[in-house]
C-alpha positions in Angstrom: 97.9 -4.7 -129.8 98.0 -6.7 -126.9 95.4 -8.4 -124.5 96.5 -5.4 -121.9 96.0 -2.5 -124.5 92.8 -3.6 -125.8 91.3 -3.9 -122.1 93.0 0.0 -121.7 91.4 1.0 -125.0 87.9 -0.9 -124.4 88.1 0.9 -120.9 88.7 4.1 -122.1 86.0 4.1 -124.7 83.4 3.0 -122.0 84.5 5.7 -120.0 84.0 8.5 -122.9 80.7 7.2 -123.5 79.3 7.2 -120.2 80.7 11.0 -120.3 78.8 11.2 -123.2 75.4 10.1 -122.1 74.4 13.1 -120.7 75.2 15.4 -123.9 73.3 12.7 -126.2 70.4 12.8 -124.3 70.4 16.7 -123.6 71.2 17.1 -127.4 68.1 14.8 -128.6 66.0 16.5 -126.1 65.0 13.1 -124.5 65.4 11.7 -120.6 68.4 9.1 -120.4 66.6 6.3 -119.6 64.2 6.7 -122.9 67.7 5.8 -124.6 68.4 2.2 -125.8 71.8 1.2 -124.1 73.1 0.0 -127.1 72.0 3.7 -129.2 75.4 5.1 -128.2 77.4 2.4 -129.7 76.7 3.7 -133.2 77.2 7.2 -132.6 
């Protein structure tokens, strides 16, 4: 892959997690902020 495609891919990954923020939180029951920034990274 390429220097372009990896920046596409990273991008895209950031955006699906920040989509997927507020099901985490809704899903363990807790507020967004109580969750670590870096939880969603090994999800």
């Amino acid at each position: 892959a390429d220097e372009a495609e990896y920046e596409r891919i990273s991008q895209a990954l950031d955006e699906a997690t920040e989509k997927a923020k507020p099901e985490v939180a809704r899903i363990l029951d807790m507020p967004l902020a109580d969750i670590p920034a870096g939880a969603l990274d090994y999800l």
